[in-house]
C-alpha positions in Angstrom: -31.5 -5.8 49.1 -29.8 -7.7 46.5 -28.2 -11.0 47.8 -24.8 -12.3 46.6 -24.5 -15.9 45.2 -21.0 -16.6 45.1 -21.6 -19.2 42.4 -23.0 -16.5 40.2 -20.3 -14.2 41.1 -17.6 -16.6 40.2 -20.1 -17.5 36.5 -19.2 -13.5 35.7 -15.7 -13.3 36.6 -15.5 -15.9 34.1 -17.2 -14.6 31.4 -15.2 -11.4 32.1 -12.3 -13.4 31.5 -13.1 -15.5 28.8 -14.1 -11.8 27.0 -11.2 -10.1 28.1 -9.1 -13.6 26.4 -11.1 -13.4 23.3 -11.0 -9.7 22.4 -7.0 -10.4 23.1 -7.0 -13.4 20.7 -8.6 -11.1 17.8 -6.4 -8.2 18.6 -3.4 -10.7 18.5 -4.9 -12.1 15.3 -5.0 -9.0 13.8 -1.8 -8.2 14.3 -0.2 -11.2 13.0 -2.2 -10.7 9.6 -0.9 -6.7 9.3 2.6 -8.7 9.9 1.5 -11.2 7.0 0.4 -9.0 4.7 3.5 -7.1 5.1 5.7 -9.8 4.9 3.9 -10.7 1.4 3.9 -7.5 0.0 7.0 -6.4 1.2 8.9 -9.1 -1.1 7.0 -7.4 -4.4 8.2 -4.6 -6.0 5.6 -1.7 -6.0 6.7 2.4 -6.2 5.8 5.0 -4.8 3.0 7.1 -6.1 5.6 9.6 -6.1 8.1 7.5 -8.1 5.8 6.8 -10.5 4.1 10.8 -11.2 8.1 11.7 -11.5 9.5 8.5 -13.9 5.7 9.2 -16.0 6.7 13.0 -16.2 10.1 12.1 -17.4 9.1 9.8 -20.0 6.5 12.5 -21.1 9.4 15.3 -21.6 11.3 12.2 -22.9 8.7 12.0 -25.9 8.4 15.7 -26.4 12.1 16.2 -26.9 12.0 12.6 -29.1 9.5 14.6 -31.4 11.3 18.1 -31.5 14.8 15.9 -32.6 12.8 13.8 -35.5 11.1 17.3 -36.7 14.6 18.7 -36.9 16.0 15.9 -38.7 13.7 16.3 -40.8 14.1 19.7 -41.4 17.5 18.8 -42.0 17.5 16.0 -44.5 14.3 18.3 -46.4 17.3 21.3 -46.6 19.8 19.0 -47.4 18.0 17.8 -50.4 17.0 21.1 -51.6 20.4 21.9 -51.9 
């Protein structure tokens, strides 16, 4: 049979709290730096990957249709010397 020492008894309850208050404290911790970090990165201005695929895709057509307009000018200013 396995006798009961209340001193030892009382030694685990507190080390059951102590862990119980520590893995709270780092839960706790971690929250506040999520809430940091969001806080600091919240101020900056970052897009979207989204945003930024659709104003790169833009800026590609933008460039096409730049090329097709100096080719026709161009064209134009070639004809409009021939003539």
């Amino acid at each position: 049979m396995q006798s009961e020492n209340p001193m030892i008894a009382d030694f685990v309850k507190l080390l059951n709290s102590a862990a119980g208050t520590i893995a709270g404290m780092g839960r706790e911790a971690s929250e506040n730096a999520r809430e940091k970090a969001k806080e600091v990165f919240g101020g900056l201005d970052f897009v979207s990957r989204e945003e930024f695929d659709a104003v790169k895709e833009l800026a590609a057509s933008a460039r096409e249709e730049v090329e097709a307009l100096k080719a026709r000018i161009a064209a134009l200013e070639a004809a409009a010397k021939a003539e």
